[in-house]
C-alpha positions as CSV (number, residue, x, y, z in Angstrom):
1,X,0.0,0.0,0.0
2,X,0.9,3.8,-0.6
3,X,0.1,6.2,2.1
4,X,0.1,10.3,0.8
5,X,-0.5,12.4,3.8
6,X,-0.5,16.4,4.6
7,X,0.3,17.0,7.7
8,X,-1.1,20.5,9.2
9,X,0.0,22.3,12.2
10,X,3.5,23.4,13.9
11,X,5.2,20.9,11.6
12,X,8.1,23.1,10.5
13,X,11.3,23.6,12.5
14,X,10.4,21.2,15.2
15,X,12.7,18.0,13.3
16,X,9.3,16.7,11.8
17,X,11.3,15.5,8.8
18,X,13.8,14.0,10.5
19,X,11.5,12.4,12.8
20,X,9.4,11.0,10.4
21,X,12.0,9.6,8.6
22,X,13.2,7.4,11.8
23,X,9.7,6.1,12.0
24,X,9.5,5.0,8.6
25,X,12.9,3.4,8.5
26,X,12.3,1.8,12.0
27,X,8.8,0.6,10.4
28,X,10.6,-1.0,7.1
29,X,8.7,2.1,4.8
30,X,10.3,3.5,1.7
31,X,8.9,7.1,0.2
32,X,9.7,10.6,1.3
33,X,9.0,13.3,3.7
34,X,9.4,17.1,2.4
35,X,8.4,20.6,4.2
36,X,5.9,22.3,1.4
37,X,5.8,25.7,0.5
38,X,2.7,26.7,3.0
39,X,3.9,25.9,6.5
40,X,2.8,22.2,5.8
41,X,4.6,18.8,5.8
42,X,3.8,16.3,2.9
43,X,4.6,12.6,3.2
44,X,4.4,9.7,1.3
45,X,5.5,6.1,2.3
46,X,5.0,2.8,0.6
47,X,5.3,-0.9,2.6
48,X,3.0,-3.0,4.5
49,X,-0.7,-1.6,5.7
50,X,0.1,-2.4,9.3
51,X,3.1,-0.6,8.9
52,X,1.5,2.2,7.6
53,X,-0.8,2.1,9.8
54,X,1.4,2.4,12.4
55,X,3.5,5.4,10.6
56,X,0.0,7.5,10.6
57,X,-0.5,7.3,14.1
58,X,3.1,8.7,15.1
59,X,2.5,11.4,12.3
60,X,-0.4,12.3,14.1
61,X,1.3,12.4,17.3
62,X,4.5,14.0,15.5
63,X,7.5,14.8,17.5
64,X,7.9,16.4,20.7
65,X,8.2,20.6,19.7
66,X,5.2,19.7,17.1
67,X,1.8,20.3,16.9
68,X,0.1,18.3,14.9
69,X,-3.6,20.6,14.3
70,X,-4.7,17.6,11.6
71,X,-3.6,14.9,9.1
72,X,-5.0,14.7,5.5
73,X,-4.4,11.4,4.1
74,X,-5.0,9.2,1.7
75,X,-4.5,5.3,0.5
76,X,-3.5,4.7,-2.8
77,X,-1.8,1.3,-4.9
78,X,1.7,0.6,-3.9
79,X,4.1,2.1,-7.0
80,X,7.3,0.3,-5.8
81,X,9.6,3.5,-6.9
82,X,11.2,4.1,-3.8
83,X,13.8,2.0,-2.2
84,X,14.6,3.8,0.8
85,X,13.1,6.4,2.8
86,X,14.5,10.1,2.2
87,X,14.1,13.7,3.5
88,X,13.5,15.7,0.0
89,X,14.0,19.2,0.3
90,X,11.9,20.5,-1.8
């Protein structure tokens, strides 16, 4: 599965990024994690449901510094284009 997911708040300059990537590697995930243009934090992360699962739930929690104010997400068909997990700037 493919989990794409816009993450609202007090997500910028508290490590989210970095965070997020430790989750997903932890969790066996490959994908991304970027800071957008708006304040926001966009990530996308491929692997197992209960993985991803899993991933969403910290994201939703995010790191401590964060505030996490919502998570837009969505499920979508495993690409298999990634093969690790990466901070993108921009």
């Amino acid at each position: 599965m493919r989990l794409s997911a816009i993450i609202h708040g007090r997500v910028q300059g508290v490590f989210f990024r970095d965070f997020t990537r430790r989750q997903a590697w932890a969790l066996g995930l490959t994908g991304y994690v970027r800071n957008l243009p708006d304040g926001t934090v966009e990530a996308v992360a491929e692997g197992p449901r209960e993985a991803l699962d899993k991933l969403l739930e910290r994201l939703e929690a995010g790191p401590s510094g964060a505030r996490v104010d919502k998570v837009d997400f969505r499920w979508e068909e495993h690409s298999g284009k990634f093969d690790l997990f990466e901070v993108r700037h921009r």
